[in-house]
C-alpha positions as CSV (number, residue, x, y, z in Angstrom):
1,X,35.0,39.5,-18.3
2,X,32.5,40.0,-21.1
3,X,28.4,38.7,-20.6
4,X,28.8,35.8,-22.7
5,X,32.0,34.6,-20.9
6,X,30.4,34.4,-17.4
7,X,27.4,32.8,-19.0
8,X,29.8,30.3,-20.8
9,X,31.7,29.6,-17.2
10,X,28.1,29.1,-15.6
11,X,29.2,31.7,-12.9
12,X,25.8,33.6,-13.7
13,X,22.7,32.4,-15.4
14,X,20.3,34.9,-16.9
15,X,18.3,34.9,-13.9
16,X,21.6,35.9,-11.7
17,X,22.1,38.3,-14.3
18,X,18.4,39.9,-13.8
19,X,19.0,39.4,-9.8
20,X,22.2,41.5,-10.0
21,X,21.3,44.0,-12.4
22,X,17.8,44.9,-10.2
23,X,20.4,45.1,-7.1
24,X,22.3,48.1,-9.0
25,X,19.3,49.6,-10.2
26,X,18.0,49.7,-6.6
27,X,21.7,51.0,-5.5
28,X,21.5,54.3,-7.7
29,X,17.6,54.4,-7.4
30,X,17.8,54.6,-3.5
31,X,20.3,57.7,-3.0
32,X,18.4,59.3,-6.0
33,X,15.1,59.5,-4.5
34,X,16.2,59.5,-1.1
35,X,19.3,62.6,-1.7
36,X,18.7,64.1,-4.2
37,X,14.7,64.4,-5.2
38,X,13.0,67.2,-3.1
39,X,11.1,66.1,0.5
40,X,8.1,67.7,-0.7
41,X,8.2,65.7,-4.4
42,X,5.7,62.7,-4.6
43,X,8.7,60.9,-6.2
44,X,10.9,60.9,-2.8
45,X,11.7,58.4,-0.9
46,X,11.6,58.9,3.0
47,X,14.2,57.5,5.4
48,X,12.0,54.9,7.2
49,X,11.7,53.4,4.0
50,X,15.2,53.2,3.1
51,X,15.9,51.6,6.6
52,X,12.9,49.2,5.9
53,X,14.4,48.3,2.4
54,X,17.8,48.1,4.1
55,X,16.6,45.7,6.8
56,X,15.1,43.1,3.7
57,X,18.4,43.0,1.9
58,X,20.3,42.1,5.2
59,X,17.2,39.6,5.6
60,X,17.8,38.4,1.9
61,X,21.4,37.7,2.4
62,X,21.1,35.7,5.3
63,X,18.3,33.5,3.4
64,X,21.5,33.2,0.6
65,X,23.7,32.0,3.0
66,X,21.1,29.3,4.3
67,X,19.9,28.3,0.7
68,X,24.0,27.5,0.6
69,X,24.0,24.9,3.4
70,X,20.1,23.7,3.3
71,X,19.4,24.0,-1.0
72,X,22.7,22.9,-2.1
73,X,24.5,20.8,1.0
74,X,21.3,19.5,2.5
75,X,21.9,20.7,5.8
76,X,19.0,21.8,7.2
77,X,20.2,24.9,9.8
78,X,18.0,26.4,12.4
79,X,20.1,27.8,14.2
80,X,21.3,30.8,11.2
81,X,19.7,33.3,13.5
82,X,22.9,32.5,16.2
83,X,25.2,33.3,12.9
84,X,22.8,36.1,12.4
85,X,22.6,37.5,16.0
86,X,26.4,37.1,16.8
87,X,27.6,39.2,13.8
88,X,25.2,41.7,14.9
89,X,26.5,42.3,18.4
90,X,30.3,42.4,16.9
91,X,29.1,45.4,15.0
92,X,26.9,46.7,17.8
93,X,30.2,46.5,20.0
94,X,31.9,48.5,17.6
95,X,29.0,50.9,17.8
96,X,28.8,51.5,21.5
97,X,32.3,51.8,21.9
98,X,32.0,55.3,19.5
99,X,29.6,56.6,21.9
100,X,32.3,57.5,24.6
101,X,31.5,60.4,26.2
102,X,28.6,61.2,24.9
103,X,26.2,58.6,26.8
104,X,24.1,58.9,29.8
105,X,26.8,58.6,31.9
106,X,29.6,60.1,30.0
107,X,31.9,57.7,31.0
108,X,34.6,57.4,28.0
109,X,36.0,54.1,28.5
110,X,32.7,52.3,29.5
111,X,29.3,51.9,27.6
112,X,26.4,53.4,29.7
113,X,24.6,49.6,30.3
114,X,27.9,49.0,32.3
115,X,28.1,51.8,34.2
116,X,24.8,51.1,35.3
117,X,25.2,47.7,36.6
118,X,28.8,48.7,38.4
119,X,31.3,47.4,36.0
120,X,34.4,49.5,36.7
121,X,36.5,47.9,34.1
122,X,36.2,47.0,30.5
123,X,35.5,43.2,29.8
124,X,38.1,41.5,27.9
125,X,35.4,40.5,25.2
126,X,35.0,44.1,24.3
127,X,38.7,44.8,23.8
128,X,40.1,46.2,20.5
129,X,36.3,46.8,19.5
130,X,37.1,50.4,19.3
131,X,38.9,49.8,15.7
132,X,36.6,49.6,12.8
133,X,38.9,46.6,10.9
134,X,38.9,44.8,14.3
135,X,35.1,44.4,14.5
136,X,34.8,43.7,10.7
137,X,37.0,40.9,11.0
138,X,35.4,39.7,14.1
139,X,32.2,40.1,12.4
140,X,33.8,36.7,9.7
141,X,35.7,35.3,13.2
142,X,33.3,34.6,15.9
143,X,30.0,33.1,13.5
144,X,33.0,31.2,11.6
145,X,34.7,29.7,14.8
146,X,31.8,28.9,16.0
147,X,30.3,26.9,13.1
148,X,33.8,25.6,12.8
149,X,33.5,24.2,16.5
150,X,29.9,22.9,16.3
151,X,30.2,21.8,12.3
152,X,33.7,19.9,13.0
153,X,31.5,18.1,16.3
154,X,28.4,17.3,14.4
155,X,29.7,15.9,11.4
156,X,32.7,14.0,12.5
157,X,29.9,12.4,13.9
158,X,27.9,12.0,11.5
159,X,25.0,13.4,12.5
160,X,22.5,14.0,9.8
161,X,18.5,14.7,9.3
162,X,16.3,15.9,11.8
163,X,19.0,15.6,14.7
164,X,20.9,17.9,13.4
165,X,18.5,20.6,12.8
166,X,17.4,20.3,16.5
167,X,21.0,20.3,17.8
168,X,21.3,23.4,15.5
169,X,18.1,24.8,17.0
170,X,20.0,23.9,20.9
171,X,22.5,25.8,20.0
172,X,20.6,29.0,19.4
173,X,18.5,28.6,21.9
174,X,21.6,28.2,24.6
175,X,23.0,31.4,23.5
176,X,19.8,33.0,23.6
177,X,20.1,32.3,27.4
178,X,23.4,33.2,27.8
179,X,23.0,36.7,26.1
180,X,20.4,37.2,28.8
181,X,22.2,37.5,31.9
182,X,23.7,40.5,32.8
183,X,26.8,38.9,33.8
184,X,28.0,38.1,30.1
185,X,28.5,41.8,29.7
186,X,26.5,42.0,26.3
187,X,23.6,44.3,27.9
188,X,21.7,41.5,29.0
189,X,17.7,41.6,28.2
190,X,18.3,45.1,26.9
191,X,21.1,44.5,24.3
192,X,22.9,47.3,22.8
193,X,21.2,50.3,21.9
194,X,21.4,54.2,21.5
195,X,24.0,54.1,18.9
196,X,25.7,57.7,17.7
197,X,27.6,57.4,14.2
198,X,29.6,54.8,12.4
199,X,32.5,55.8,10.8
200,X,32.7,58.9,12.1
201,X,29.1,59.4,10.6
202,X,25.9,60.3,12.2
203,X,23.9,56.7,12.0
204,X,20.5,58.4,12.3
205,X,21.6,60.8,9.1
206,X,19.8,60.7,5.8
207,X,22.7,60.0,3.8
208,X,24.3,57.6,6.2
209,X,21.3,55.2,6.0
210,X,21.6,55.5,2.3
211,X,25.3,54.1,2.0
212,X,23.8,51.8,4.5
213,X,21.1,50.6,1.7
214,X,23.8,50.9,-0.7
215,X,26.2,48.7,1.4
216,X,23.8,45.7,2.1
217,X,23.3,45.6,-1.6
218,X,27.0,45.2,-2.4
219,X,27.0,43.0,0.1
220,X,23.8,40.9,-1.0
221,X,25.4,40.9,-4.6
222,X,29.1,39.6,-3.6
223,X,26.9,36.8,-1.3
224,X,25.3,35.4,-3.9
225,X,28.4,35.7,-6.6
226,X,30.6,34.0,-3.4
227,X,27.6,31.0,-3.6
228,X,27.2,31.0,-7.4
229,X,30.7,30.4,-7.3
230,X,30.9,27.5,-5.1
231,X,27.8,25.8,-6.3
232,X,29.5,25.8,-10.0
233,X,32.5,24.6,-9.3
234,X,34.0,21.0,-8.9
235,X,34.0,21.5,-5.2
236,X,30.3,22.7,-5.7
237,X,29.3,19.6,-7.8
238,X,30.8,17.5,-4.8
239,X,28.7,19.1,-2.3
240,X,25.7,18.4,-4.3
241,X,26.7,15.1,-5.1
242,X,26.5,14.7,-0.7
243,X,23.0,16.4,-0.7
244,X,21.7,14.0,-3.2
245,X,23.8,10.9,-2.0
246,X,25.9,11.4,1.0
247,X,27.0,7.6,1.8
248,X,27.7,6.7,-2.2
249,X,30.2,10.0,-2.0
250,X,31.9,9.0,1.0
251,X,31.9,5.4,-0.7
252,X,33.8,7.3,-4.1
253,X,36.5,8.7,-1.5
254,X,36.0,11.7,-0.5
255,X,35.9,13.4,2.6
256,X,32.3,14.6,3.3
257,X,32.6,15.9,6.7
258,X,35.6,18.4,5.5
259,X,33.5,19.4,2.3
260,X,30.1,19.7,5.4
261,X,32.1,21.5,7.2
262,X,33.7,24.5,4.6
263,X,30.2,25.2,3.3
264,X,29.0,25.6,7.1
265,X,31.5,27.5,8.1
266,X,31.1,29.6,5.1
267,X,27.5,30.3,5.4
268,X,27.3,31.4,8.6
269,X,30.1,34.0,8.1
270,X,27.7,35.4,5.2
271,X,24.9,35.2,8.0
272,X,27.8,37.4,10.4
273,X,27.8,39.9,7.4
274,X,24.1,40.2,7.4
275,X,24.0,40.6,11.0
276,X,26.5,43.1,11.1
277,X,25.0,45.1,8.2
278,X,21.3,45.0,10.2
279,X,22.5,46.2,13.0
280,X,23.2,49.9,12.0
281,X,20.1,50.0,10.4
282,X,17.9,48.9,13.0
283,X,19.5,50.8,15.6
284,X,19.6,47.6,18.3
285,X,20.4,44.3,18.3
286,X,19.2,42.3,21.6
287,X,19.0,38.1,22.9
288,X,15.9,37.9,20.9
289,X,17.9,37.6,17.5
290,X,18.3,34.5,19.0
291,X,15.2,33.3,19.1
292,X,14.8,30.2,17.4
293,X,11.9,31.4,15.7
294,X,14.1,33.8,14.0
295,X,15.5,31.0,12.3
296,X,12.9,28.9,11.3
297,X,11.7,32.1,9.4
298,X,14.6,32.1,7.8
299,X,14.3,28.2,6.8
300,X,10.4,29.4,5.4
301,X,11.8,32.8,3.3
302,X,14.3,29.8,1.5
303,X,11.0,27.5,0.8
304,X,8.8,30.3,-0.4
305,X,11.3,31.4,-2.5
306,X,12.6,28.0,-3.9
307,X,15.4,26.1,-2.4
308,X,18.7,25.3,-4.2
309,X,17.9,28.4,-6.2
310,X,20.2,31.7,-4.6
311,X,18.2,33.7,-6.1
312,X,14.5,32.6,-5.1
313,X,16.1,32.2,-1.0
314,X,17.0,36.3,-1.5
315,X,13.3,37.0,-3.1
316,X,11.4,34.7,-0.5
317,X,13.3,36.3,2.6
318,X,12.1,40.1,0.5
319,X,8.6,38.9,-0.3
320,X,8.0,37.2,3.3
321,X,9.2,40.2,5.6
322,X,7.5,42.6,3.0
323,X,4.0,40.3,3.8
324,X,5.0,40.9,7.4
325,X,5.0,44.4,7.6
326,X,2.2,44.8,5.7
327,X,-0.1,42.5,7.7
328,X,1.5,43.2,10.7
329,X,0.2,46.4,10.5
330,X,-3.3,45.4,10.0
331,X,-3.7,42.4,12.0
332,X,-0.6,41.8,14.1
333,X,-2.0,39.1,16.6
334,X,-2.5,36.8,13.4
335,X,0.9,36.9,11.8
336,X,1.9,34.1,12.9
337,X,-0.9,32.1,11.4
338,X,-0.3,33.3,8.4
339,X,3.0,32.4,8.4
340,X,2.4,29.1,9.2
341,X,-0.3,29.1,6.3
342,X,1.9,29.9,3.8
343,X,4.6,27.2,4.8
344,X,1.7,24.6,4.7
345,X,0.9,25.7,1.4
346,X,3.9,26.0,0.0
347,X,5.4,22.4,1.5
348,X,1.8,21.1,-0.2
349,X,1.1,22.9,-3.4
350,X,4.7,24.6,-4.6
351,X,7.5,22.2,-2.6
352,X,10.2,24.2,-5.0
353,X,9.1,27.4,-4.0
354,X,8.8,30.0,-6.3
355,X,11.9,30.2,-8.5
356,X,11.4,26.2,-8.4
357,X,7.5,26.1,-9.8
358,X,8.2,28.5,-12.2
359,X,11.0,26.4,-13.7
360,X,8.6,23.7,-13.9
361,X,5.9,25.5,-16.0
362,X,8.4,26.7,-18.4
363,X,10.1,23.2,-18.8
364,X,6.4,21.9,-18.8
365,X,5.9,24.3,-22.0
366,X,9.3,23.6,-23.4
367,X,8.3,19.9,-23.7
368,X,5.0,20.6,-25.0
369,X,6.3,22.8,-27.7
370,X,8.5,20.0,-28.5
371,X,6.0,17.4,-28.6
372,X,3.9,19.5,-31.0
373,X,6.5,20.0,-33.7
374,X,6.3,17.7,-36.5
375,X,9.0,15.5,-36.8
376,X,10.9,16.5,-39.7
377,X,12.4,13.0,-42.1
378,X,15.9,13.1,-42.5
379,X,17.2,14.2,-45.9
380,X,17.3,12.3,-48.9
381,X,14.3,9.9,-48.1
């Protein structure tokens, strides 16, 4: 499909086209300065930094998924981070299970955090986690079930606003106490950790952190082509039409709770995705993904970056944790004023975010350009 066609179908606007063509660049710049430029070169790029890079895109993708339900939908979610977390600990399943023999314990049928607290057997849960496929699909299954579950529950029963963002936020916050005892069989406070390859490949290696990168990108790019998608489509323009006036579309005849429910359902298995890719890269995933905080973040990278945009939720969630490191580093204890700072100021002084404000000068100009031409008398007078 040629440039002009995707324009023409409204799959991809110029700035989607800019988005994706900056995600390739930064798929063949990554391994090229990373691989194959020499350590000692001013030009190469260490492997911290690819991890840290990594570790944004999973964080972009996850503000994609939100922007889906909360820019598009309306559906205000603070509880993505439970998406987030849950696709995480399928992958880091799938990762402790490679260990084997090689843990603490060298015990080849039992991670080491089991063996520790006297588990002689393996816990149904982590059954058939040994198979790469197996995890993957759990990695869609278990954030998909359960948004199918709670989604199916919540708006059947119409519940709407600010309820359901703090039954959302409920719902991450009871799993964050569940994943905290022991007797769940998920590592408890410490989580899964200690992780040896993937794929056969050594997860601390160079190389393997830069198909890593290189795989969050894809993964980033097919997310927001999956959501350009739906937002362009007729079933897209229904799901707006429910943002913008929910009880006049269920008056027209159509069934807002199942349209709710498919765009829930699908957003949280792009937030699975994005859990599953951070994981690797991060080297642990613990009950604190849970956090409801983590979430709320998540809702502030989408209104930096401007909501109902795709693109402006990916360069909020970049920009944000990009902020964080850097101030963290500085002065850590303030962060979270800061944070909060910058949602006040955006919410007062650039309510569409980024993407969103800059829209708005440029339409501002457009007008005023028009405005200034000279209206021209129609021929013949």
């Amino acid at each position: 499909m040629t440039r002009k066609t995707f324009l023409a179908s409204g799959l991809l606007d110029p700035r989607g086209l800019i988005f994706l063509a900056v995600l390739t660049a930064a798929a063949i710049a990554v391994p090229v300065f990373s691989l194959l430029v020499p350590e000692n070169s001013a030009f190469a790029l260490p492997p911290y930094l690819v991890g840290l890079f990594g570790k944004y895109l999973c964080y972009a993708l996850l503000a994609v998924a939100l922007d889906l339900v909360w820019g598009y939908c309306g559906i205000l979610s603070l509880g993505h981070g439970a998406f987030f977390a849950l696709g995480g600990y399928a992958m880091g399943m799938y990762l402790m299970r490679q260990i084997g023999p090689r843990g603490v314990y060298a015990n080849p049928l039992l991670p080491d955090f089991m063996v520790f607290l006297n588990m002689k057997e393996l816990p149904v849960t982590w059954w058939g986690f040994q198979s790469f496929p197996y995890a993957m699909l759990m990695v869609l299954v278990v954030p998909g079930l359960l948004a199918f579950c709670f989604g199916w529950l919540a708006f059947r029963s119409r519940v709407t606003g600010v309820y359901l963002s703090i039954i959302t936020q409920a719902m991450t916050y009871a799993l964050l106490l569940a994943f905290f005892r022991n007797d769940m069989g998920f590592g408890g406070n410490n989580g899964l950790t200690d992780f040896k390859d993937i794929l056969g490949f050594n997860i601390q290696s160079p190389s393997t952190r830069v198909w890593l990168f290189v795989a969050t990108a894809v993964a980033l790019g097919a997310g927001y082509l999956i959501s350009r998608a739906v937002v362009t489509s007729k079933f897209g323009k229904v799901v707006i039409a429910i943002r913008d006036a929910e009880s006049r579309t269920r008056f027209l005849g159509y069934r807002v709770e199942t349209y709710k429910l498919a765009v829930f359902v699908l957003s949280a298995m792009m937030a699975g995705v994005a859990g599953a890719l951070y994981v690797p890269q991060v080297g642990i995933i613990n009950p604190g993904e849970f956090a409801p905080t983590n979430s709320i973040e998540a809702v502030i990278w989408v209104a930096v970056g401007g909501r109902g945009t795709l693109v402006g939720a990916a360069l909020g969630a970049i920009l944000v944790n990009w902020g964080k490191s850097t101030f963290t580093n500085i002065l850590p204890e303030y962060w979270l004023f800061a944070l909060g700072a910058l949602f006040v100021f955006v919410t007062l002084f650039m309510p569409k975010g980024i993407i969103g404000t800059l829209d708005q000068i440029k339409a501002r100009r457009v007008r005023a350009r028009r405005g200034a031409e000279p209206v021209q008398a129609p021929a013949g007078e």
